[in-house]
C-alpha positions as CSV (number, residue, x, y, z in Angstrom):
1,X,31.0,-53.6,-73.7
2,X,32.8,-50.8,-71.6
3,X,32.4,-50.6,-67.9
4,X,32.2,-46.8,-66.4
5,X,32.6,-46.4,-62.9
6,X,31.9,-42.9,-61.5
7,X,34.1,-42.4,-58.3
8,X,34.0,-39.1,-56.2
9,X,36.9,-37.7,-54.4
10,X,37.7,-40.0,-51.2
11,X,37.6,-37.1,-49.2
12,X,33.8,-36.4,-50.2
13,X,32.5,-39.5,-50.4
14,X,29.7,-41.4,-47.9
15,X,29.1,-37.6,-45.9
16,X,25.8,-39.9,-44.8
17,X,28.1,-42.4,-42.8
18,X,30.0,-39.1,-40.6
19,X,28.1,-40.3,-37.9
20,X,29.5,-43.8,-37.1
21,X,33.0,-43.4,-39.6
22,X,35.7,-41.2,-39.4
23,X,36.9,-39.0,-42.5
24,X,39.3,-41.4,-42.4
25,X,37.3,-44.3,-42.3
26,X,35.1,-42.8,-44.7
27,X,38.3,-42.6,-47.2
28,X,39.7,-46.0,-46.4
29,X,35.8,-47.5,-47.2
30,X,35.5,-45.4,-50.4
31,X,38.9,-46.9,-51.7
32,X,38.0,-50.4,-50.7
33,X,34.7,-50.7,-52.3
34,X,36.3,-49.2,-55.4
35,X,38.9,-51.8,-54.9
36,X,36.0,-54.8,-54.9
37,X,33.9,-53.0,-58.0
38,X,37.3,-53.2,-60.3
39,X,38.3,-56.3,-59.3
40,X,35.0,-57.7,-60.5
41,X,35.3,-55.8,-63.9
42,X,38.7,-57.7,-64.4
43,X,36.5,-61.1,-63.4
44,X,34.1,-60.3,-66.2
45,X,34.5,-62.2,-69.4
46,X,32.6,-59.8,-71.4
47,X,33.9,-56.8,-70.6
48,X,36.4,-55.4,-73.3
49,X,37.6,-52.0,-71.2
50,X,36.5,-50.6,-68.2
51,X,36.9,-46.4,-67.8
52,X,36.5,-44.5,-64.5
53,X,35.7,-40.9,-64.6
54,X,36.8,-38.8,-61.0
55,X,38.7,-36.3,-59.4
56,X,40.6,-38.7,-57.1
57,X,44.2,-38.9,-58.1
58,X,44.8,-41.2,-55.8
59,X,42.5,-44.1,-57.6
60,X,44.9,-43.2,-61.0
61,X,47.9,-45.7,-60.5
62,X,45.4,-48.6,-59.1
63,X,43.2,-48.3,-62.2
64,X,46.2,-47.8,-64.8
65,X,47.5,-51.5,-63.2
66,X,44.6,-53.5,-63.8
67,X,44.4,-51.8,-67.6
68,X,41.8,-49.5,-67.3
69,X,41.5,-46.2,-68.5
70,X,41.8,-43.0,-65.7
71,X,39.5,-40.1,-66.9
72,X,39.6,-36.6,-65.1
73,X,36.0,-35.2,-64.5
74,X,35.1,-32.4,-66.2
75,X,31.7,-32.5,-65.0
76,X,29.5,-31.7,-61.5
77,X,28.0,-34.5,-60.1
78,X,27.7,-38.3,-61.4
79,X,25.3,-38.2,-64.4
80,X,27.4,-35.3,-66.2
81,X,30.1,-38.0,-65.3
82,X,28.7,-41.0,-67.1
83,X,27.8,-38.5,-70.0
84,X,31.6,-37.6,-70.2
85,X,32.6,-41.0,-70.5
86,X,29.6,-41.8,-72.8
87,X,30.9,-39.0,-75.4
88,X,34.5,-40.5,-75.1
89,X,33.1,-44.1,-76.0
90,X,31.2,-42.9,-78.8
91,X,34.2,-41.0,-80.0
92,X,36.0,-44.2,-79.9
93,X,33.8,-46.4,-81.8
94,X,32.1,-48.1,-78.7
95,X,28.8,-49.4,-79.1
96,X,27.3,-48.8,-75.6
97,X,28.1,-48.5,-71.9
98,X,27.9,-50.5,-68.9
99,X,27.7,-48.0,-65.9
100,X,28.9,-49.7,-62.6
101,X,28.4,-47.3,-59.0
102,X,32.0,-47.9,-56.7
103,X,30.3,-48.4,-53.9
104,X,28.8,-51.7,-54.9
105,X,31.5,-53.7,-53.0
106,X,29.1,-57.4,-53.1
107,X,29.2,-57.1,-57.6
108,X,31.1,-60.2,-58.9
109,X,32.5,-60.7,-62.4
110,X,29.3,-63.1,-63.0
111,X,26.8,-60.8,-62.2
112,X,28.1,-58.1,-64.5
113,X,28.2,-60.9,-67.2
114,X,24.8,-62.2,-67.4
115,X,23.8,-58.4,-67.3
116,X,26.0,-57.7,-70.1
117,X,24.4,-61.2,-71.8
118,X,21.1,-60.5,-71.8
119,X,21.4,-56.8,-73.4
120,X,20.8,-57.1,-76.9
121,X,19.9,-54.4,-79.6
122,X,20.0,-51.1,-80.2
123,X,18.4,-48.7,-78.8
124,X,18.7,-51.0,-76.4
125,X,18.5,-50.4,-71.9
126,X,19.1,-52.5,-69.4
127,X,18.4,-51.2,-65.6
128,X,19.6,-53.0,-62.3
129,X,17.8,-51.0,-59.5
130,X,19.0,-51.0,-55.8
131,X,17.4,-53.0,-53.3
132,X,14.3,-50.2,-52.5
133,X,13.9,-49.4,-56.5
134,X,14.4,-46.3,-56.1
135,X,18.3,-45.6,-57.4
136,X,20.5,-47.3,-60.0
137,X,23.0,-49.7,-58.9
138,X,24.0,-50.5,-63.6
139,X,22.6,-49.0,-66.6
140,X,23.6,-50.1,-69.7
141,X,22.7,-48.3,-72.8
142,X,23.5,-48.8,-76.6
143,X,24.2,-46.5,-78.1
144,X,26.4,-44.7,-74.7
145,X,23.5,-41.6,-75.4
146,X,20.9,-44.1,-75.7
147,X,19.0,-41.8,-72.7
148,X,20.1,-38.5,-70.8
149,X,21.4,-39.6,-68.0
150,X,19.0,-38.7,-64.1
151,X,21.1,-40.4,-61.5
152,X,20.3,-39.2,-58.4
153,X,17.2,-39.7,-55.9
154,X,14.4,-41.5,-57.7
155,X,17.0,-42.2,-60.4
156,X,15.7,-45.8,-61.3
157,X,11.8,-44.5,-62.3
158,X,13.3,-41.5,-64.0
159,X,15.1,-43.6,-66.3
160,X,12.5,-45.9,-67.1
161,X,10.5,-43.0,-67.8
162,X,13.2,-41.6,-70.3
163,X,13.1,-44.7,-72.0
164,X,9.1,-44.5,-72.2
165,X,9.6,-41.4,-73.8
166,X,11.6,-43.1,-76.4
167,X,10.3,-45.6,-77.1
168,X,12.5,-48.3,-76.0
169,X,11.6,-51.2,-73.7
170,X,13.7,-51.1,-70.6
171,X,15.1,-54.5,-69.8
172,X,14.6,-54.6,-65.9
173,X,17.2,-56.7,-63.6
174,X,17.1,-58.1,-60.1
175,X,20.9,-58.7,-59.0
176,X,21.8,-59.6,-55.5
177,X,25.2,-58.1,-56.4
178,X,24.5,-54.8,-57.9
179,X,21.6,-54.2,-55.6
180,X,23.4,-53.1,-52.3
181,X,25.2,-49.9,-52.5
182,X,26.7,-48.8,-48.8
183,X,25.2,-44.8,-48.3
184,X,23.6,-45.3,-44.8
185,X,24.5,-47.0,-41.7
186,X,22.1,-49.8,-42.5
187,X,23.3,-50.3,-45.3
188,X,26.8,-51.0,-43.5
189,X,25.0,-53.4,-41.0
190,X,23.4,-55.3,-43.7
191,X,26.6,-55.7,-45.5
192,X,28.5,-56.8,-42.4
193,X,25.3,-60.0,-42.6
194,X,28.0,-61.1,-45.3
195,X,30.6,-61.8,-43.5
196,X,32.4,-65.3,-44.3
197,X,29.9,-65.6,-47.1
198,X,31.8,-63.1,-49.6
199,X,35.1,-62.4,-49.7
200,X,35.6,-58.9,-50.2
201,X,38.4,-56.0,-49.4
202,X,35.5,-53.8,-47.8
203,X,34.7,-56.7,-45.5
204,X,38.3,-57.6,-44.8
205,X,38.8,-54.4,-44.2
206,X,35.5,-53.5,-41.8
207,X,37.0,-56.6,-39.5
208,X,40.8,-55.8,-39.5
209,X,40.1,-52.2,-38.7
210,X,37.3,-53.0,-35.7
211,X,34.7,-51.4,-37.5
212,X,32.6,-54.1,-37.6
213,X,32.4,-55.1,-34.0
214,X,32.3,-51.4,-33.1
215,X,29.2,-51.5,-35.2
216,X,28.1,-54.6,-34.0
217,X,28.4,-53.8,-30.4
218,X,26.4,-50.7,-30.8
219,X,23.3,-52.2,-32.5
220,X,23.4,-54.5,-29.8
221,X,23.1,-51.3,-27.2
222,X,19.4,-50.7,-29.3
């Protein structure tokens, strides 16, 4: 199964974190997360390609290195994304889709496996929901238009709901990896509760660059 990995432009990406990071922190986290996501693609046994649809240029040569395929966004906003890439896999004889968020920087090779393992059939969904159930951290879907994509707030019900419509049994998975996407500055503080446990570029680089006692040392002022 493909992997698809929607990535916005670095310079737009985590506006919810402009109050603790810098644009330029914000740019440097964006890349480094992507960084982590890929790198667990190329971990995964039983993923055949991996495709990642954005604007950003500047993700282009990184992904070309590790193999994967660079796909300019023709789209507005992440579910016209994934249906861009969807439409390319079908056009290329791909069964299905694996959709993988970039900022899910804790993912590891074995926890997109088993998700890819247990999806069987077709029509056939899988769902991995984020750690409050309301968004979607991976969706896979066979056939890629197995559902019309609804990422966004409340993304996780309105997919099972598509699927109710349809028919189809969503399969439903709990996945400490996939589950903690970084948007809000807890998110970042719950994440840095990782440290030494997972060895990650984000968390290398939330240490090297002081961010993480910076954070640190201002939760402690609370």
């Amino acid at each position: 199964m493909w992997a698809v990995v929607p990535v916005k432009r670095f310079s737009d990406a985590k506006t919810r974190l402009a109050n603790i990071l810098s644009p330029a922190e914000r740019e440097s986290l964006a890349q480094v997360m992507l960084n982590d996501v890929l790198r667990a693609i190329c971990d995964a046994s039983l993923v055949s390609g991996f495709a990642v649809v954005s604007h950003e240029i500047r993700a282009r040569y990184m992904i070309e290195r590790l193999g994967g395929l660079y796909v300019e966004e023709s789209g507005i906003g992440l579910s016209d994304a994934i249906r861009q890439a969807g439409k390319w896999l079908h056009e290329h004889g791909q069964r299905g889709l694996l959709m993988i968020p970039g900022d899910v920087p804790l993912v590891r090779g074995q926890d997109i496996d088993q998700l890819i393992a247990g999806h069987q059939g077709s029509p056939a969904v899988s769902i991995v929901p984020d750690r409050e159930h309301d968004g979607t951290n991976g969706l896979a879907v066979t056939p890629p238009d197995a559902i019309d994509f609804k990422f966004g707030r409340g993304s996780f019900q309105k997919h099972i709901s598509q699927c109710e419509e349809l028919t189809i049994e969503p399969r439903i998975i709990r996945s400490a990896g996939f589950e903690l996407d970084i948007d809000h500055p807890m998110d970042l503080q719950t994440l840095l509760s990782y440290e030494g446990y997972n060895e990650t570029e984000c968390l290398s680089y939330l240490t090297d660059s002081g961010i993480a006692n910076r954070l640190r040392r201002e939760k402690a002022k609370l």
